[in-house]
C-alpha positions as CSV (number, residue, x, y, z in Angstrom):
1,X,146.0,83.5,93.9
2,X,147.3,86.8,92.9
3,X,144.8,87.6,90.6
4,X,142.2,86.9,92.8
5,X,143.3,89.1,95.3
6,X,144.1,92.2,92.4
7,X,140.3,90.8,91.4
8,X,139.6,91.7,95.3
9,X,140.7,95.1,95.2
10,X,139.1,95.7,92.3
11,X,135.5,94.7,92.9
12,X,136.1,96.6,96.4
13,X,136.8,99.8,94.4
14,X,134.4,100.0,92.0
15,X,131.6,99.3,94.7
16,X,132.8,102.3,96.8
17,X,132.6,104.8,94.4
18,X,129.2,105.3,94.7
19,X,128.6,104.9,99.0
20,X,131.7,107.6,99.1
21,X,129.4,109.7,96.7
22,X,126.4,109.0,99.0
23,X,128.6,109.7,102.3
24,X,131.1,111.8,102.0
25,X,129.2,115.6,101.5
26,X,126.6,114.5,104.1
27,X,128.4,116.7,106.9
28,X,128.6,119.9,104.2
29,X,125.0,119.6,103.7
30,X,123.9,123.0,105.9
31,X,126.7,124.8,104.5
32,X,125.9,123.7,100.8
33,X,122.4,125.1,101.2
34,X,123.6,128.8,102.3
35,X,125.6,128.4,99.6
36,X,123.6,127.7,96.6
37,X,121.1,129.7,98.6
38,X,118.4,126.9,98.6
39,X,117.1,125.4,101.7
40,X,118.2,121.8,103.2
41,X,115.7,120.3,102.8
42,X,116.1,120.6,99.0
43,X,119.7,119.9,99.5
44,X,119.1,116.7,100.9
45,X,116.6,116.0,97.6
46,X,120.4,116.0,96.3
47,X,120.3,112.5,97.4
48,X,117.4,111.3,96.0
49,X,118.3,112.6,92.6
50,X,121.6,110.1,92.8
51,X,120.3,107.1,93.8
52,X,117.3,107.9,91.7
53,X,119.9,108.0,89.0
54,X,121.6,105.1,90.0
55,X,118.2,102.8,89.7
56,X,118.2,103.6,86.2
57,X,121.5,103.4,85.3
58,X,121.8,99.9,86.6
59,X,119.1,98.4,84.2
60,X,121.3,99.3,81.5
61,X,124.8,97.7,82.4
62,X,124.8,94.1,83.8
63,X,123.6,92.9,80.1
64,X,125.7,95.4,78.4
65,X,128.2,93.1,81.0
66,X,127.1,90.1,79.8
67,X,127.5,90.6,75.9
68,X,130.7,92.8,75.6
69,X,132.4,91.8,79.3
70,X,133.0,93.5,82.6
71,X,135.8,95.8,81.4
72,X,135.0,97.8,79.2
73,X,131.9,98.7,80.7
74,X,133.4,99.5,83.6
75,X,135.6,102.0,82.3
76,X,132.6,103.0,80.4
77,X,130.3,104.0,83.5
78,X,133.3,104.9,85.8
79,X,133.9,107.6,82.8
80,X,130.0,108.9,83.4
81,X,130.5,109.1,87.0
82,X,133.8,111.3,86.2
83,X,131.6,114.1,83.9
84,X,129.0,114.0,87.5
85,X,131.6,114.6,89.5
86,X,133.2,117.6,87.4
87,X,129.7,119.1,87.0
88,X,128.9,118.8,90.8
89,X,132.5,120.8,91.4
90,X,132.2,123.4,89.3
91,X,128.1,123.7,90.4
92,X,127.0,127.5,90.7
93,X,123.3,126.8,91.8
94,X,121.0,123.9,92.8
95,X,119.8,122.6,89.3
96,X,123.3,122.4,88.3
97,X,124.0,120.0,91.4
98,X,120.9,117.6,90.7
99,X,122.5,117.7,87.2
100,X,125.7,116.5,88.1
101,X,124.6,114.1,90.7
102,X,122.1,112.4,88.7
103,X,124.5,112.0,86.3
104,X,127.5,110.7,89.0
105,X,124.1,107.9,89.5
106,X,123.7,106.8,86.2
107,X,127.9,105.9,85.8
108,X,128.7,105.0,89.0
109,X,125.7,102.6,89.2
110,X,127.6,100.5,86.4
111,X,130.4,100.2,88.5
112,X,128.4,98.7,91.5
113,X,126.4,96.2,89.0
114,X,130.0,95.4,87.0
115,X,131.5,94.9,90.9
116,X,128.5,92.4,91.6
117,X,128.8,90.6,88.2
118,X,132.2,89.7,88.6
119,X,132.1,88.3,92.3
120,X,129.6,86.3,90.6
121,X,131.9,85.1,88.3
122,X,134.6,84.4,90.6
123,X,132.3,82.1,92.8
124,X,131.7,78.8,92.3
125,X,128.5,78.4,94.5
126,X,126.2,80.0,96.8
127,X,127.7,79.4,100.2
128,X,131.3,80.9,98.8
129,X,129.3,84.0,97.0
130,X,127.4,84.8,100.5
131,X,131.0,84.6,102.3
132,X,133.0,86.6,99.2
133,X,129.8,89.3,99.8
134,X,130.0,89.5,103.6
135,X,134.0,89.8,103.3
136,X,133.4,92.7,100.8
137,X,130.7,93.9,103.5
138,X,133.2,94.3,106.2
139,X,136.2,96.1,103.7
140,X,133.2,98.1,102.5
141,X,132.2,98.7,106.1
142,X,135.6,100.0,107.4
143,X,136.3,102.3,104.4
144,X,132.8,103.9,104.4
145,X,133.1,104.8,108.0
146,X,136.0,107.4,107.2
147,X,133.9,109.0,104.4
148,X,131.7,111.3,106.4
149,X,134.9,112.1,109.0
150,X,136.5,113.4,105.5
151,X,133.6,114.9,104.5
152,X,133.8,116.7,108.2
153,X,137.3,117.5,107.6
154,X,136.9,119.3,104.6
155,X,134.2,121.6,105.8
156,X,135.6,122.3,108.5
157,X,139.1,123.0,107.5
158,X,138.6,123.6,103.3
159,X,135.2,123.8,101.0
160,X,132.5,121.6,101.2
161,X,133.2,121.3,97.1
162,X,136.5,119.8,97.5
163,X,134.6,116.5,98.6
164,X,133.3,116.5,95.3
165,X,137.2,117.3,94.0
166,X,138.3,114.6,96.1
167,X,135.6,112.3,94.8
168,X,137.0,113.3,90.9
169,X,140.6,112.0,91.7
170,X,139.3,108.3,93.2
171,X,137.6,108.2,89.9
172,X,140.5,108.9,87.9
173,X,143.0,106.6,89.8
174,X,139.8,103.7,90.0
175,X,139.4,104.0,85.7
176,X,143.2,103.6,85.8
177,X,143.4,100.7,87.8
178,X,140.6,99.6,85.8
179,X,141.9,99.8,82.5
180,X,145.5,98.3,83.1
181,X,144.8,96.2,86.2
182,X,141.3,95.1,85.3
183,X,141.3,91.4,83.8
184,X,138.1,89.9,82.0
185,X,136.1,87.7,84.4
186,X,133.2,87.1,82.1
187,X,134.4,84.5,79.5
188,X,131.3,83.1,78.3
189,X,130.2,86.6,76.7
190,X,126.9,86.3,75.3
191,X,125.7,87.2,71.4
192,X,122.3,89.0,72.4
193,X,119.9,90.2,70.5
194,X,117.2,92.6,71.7
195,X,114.5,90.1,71.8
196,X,116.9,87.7,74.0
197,X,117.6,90.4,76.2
198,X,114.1,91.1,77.0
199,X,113.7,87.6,77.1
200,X,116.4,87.5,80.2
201,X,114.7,90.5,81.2
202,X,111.5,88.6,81.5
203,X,112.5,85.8,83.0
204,X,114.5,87.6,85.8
205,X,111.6,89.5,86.7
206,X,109.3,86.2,86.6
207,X,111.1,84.7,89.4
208,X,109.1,85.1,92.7
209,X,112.5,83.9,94.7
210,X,114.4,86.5,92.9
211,X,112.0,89.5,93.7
212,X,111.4,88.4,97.4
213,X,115.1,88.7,98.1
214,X,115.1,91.6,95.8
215,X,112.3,93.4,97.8
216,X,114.5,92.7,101.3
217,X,117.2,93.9,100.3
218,X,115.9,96.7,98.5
219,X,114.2,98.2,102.0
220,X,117.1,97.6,103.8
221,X,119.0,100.5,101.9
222,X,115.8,102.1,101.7
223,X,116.1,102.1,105.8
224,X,120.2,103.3,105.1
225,X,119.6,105.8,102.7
226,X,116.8,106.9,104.5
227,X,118.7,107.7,107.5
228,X,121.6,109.1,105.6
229,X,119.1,112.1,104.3
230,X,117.4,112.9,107.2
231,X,120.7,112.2,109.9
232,X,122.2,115.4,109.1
233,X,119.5,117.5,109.8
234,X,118.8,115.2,113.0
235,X,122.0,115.4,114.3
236,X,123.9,119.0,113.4
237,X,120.6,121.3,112.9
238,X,118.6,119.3,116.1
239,X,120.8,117.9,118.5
240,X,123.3,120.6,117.4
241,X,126.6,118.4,116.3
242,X,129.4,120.3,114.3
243,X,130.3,119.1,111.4
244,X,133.9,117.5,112.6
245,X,132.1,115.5,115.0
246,X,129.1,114.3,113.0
247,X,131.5,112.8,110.5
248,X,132.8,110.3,113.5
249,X,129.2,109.2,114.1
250,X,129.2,107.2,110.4
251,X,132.0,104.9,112.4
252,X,130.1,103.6,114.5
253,X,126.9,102.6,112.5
254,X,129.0,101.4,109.9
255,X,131.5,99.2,112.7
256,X,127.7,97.7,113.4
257,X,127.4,97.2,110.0
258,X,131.4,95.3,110.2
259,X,130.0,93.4,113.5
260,X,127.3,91.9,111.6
261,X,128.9,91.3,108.1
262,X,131.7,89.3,110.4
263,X,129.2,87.5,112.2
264,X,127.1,86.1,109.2
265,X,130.2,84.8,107.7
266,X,131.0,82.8,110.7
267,X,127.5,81.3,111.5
268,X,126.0,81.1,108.5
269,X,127.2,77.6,107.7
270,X,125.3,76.6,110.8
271,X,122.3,78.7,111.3
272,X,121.3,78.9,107.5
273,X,120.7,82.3,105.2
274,X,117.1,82.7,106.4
275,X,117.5,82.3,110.3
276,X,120.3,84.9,109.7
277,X,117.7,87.1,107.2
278,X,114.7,86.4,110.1
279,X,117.1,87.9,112.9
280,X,117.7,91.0,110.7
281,X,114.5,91.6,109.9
282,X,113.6,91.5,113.8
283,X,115.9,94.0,114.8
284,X,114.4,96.7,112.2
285,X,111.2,96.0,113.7
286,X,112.6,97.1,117.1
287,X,114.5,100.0,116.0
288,X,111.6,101.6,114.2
289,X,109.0,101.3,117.2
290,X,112.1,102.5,119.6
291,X,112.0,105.7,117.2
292,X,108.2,106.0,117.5
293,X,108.0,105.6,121.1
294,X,110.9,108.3,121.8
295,X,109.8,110.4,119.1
296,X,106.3,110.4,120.5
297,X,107.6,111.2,123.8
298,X,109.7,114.3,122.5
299,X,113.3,112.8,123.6
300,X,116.2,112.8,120.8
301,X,119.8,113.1,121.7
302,X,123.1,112.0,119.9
303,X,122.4,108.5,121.9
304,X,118.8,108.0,121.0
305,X,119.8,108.1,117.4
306,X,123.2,106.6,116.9
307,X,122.6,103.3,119.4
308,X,119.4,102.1,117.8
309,X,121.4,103.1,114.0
310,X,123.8,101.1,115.2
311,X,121.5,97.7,115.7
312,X,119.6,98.6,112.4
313,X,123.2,98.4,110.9
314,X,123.8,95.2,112.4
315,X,120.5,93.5,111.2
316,X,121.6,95.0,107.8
317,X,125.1,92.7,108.1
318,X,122.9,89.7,108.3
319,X,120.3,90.7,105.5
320,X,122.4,92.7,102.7
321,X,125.2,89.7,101.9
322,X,122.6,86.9,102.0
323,X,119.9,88.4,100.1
324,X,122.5,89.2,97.4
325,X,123.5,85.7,97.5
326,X,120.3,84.2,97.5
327,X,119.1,86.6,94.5
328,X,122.4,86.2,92.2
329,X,123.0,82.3,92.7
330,X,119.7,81.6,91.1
331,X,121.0,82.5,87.7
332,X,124.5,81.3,85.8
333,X,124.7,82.9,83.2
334,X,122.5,85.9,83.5
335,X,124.7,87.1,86.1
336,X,125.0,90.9,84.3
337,X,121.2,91.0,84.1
338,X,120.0,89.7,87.2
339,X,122.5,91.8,88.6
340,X,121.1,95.0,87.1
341,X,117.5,94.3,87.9
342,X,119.1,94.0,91.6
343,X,120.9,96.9,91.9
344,X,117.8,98.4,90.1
345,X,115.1,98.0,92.7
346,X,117.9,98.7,95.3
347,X,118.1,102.0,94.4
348,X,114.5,102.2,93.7
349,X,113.3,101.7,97.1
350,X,116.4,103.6,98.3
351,X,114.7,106.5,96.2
352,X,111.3,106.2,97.5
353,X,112.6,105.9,100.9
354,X,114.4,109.1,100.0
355,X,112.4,110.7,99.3
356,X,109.5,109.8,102.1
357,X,112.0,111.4,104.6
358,X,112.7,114.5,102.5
359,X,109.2,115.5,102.1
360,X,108.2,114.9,105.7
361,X,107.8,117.4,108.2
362,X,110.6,116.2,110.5
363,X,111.1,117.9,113.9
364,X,112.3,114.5,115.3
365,X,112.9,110.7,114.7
366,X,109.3,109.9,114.4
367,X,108.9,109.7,110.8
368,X,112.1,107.7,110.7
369,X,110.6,105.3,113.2
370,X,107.6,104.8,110.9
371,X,109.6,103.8,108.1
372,X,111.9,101.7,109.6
373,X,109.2,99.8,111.6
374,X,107.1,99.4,107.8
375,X,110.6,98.1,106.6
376,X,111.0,95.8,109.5
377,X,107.3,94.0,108.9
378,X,107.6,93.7,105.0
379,X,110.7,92.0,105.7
380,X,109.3,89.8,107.7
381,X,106.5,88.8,105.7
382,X,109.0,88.3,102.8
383,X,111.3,85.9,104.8
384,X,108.4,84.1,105.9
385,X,107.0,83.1,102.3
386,X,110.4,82.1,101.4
387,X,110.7,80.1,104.6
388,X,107.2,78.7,102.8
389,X,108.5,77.1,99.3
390,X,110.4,74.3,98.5
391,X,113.9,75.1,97.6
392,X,114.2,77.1,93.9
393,X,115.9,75.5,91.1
394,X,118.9,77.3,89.8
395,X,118.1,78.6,86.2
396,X,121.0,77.9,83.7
């Protein structure tokens, strides 16, 4: 139907928002350091202050969701993200930036939980909400991969502040497309009163199933984000990439990321959503002690990083759609809530995970391949309690 596909567009929008805030300056890093005079290891704190941002912000909007609909908080939070962006442009020194990207967190978070809420509402079950997520996975997947190569681009050719300008205008045209294009998927709109939304709050947080697919997917972006802070300084300040060519290296951990998203939606009719979860969960493992060993050993080249990336990527197409699935088909009509809490300890763990990276002392991969092999075996434990209990109830 038409509207479904417009619907489509949409949800793929307001999702990308905040990866192309994550991704996109990641090449300008060394230069934004000189030029706010700070070091970059502080810079890449810059990071940790968004998605630090974006945990919070995405307690607040998934029940705001659920009580007044999708679209007007959506245009609500996209607005937010459009103040963060202005102040991150206009930024003259390094508090202004954590400013303005804690800020771009808190709006553009809204727009990932409104994005979530409303594939919810579009699908009738499980099965169809895991395929509709690993569908968005692979758009998601191919449009992320050109956001560092622009970010490359632009410092190479322009100012590593006009990826923040650039970031501004998607805003703009997404709260436009939004406001005129944007129609209400949320037609049971709940009357809630404070004590009913901690009530909802409550029982989200209750739910052991919930949390344990929660907690997976949570250190998978922890893993991502993790990665994302630490791969600049691997690959341009280490290795010694320029900024044009680091940019191209995003394609090809995110095309893993498209491999895998592609793959789950084929098989997962067959193998189930915790075969597919067990198999992701395996192949962290192995990245991390591949960065131990090599780190240990002294040996880091563009290779050593990017191929092993590469397979955590594609463990993360297997884990990220069905752990959303799994997590958000439990409840009907607490879809804005549930999907808060999600996005919530998302962005908490990618935060901690941050942040881990940015305060170590890293001279190579090793602290990487500590965190990634941790991430690996919780996962695994996770996967195996579930693989434990009989099969949840949905809660209406």
């Amino acid at each position: 139907m038409a509207h479904n596909k417009l619907t489509y567009i949409l949800i793929v929008c307001l999702g990308l928002l905040g990866q192309f805030a994550i991704e996109m300056y990641l090449p300008s890093m060394p230069s934004m350091s000189k030029d706010l005079n700070t070091s970059l290891h502080i810079v890449q704190l810059t990071i940790s202050v968004y998605v630090l941002g974006f945990s919070i912000g995405s307690l607040l909007y998934g029940t705001l969701s659920d009580k007044f609909g999708r679209k007007p908080i959506a245009f609500i939070c996209l607005t937010i993200g459009l103040f963060g962006s202005l102040l991150c442009c206009i930024s003259y020194n390094v508090e202004i930036m954590f400013l303005g990207r804690f800020i771009q967190g808190l709006g553009f978070s809204g727009a990932a939980v409104v994005s979530r809420s409303i594939a919810k509402d579009i699908s009738p079950d499980q099965v169809s909400l895991a395929k509709l997520a690993s569908l968005l996975g692979v758009i998601y997947s191919i449009a992320i991969a050109f956001a560092p190569i622009i970010g490359g681009y632009i410092q190479k050719y322009l100012f590593w502040r006009m990826s923040f300008v650039l970031l501004l205008i998607m805003t703009i045209i997404v709260i436009m497309m939004s406001k005129y294009k944007l129609e209400e998927t949320n037609h049971n709109k709940r009357d809630l009163t404070v004590g009913m939304v901690f009530f909802d709050y409550k029982e989200v947080l209750m739910n052991k199933y919930f949390l344990v697919y929660n907690l997976i997917s949570g250190l998978t972006i922890a893993g991502i984000v993790s990665y994302q802070t630490v791969s600049s300084l691997l690959l341009q300040v280490i290795v010694g990439m320029d900024p044009e060519r680091f940019g191209y290296t995003a394609v090809f951990v995110t095309a893993a990321l498209l491999i895998g998203s592609t793959i789950n939606r084929i098989v997962i009719l067959k193998y189930g959503m915790q075969k597919m979860i067990t198999l992701g969960a395996v192949l962290y493992l192995c990245v991390g002690l591949f960065f131990i060993l090599t780190g240990i050993l002294g040996v880091i080249n563009v290779y050593i990083i990017i191929i092993p990336m590469m397979i955590y990527s594609l463990g993360s197409g297997f884990i990220y759609p069905n752990c959303s699935s799994g997590a958000m088909s439990i409840f009907n009509n607490k879809a804005g809530t549930a999907a808060s809490i999600y996005n919530f300890f998302q962005m908490l763990g990618a935060t901690i995970g941050s942040l881990l990276i940015s305060t170590s002392t890293n001279t190579n991969q090793l602290q990487l391949g500590i965190l990634l092999t941790a991430i690996g075996l919780i996962c695994l434990s996770g996967i195996r309690f579930l693989m434990q209990q009989k099969k949840y109830r949905v809660i209406i």
